[in-house]
N, C-alpha and C positions, 0 to 999 in steps of 0.2 A: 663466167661464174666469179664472182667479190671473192671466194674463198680461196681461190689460185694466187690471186695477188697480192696474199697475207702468206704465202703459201714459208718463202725464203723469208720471214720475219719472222714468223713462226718457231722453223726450223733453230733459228741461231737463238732465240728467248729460250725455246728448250734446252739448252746445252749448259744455260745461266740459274734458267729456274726449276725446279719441280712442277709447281703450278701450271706453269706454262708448258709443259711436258704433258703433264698429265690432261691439261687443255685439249693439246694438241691430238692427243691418243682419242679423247672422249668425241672430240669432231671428226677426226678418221675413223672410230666404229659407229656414229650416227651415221655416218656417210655409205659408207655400206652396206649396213642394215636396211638402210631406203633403199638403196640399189638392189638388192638380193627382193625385199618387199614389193618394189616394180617388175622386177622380172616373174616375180611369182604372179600377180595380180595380171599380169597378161598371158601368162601360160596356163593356169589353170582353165579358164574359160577355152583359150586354145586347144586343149588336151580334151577338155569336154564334147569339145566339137569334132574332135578328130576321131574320139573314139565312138560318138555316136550313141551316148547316152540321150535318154530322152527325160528331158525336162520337166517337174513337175512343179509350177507354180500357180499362188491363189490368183484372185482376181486384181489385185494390187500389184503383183507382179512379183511378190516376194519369194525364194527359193524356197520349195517345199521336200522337195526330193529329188534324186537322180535315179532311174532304173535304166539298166541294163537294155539294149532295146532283144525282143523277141527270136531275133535268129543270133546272140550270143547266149541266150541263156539253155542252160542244160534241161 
């Protein structure tokens, strides 16, 4: 990843500048934000599978709803 190798330039620009501090913060919470946003984008789907909802989509394929399947509901 380009972003590691700016990683210790970075860090030392911060110590001089504000800008560059507050650079530095603004690419460390985009970075995360994607990370927690990947992990979610693969467990939901996951979760859904696991728990065995049953899927309700149109003919395009788009998500219409999720139920419950029959031997969880009360």
């Amino acid at each position: 990843m380009k972003l590691r190798q700016y990683e210790e330039g970075s860090k030392k620009a911060a110590k001089y500048s504000n800008t560059a501090a507050e650079q530095l913060y603004k690419t460390r919470t985009t970075q995360a934000s994607a990370a927690i946003a990947v992990h979610f984008a693969h467990a939901t789907p996951l979760s859904i599978q696991i728990l065995g909802y049953d899927v309700i989509e149109n003919d395009q394929g788009t998500l219409l709803s999720l139920q419950l399947p029959s031997s969880l509901e009360k």
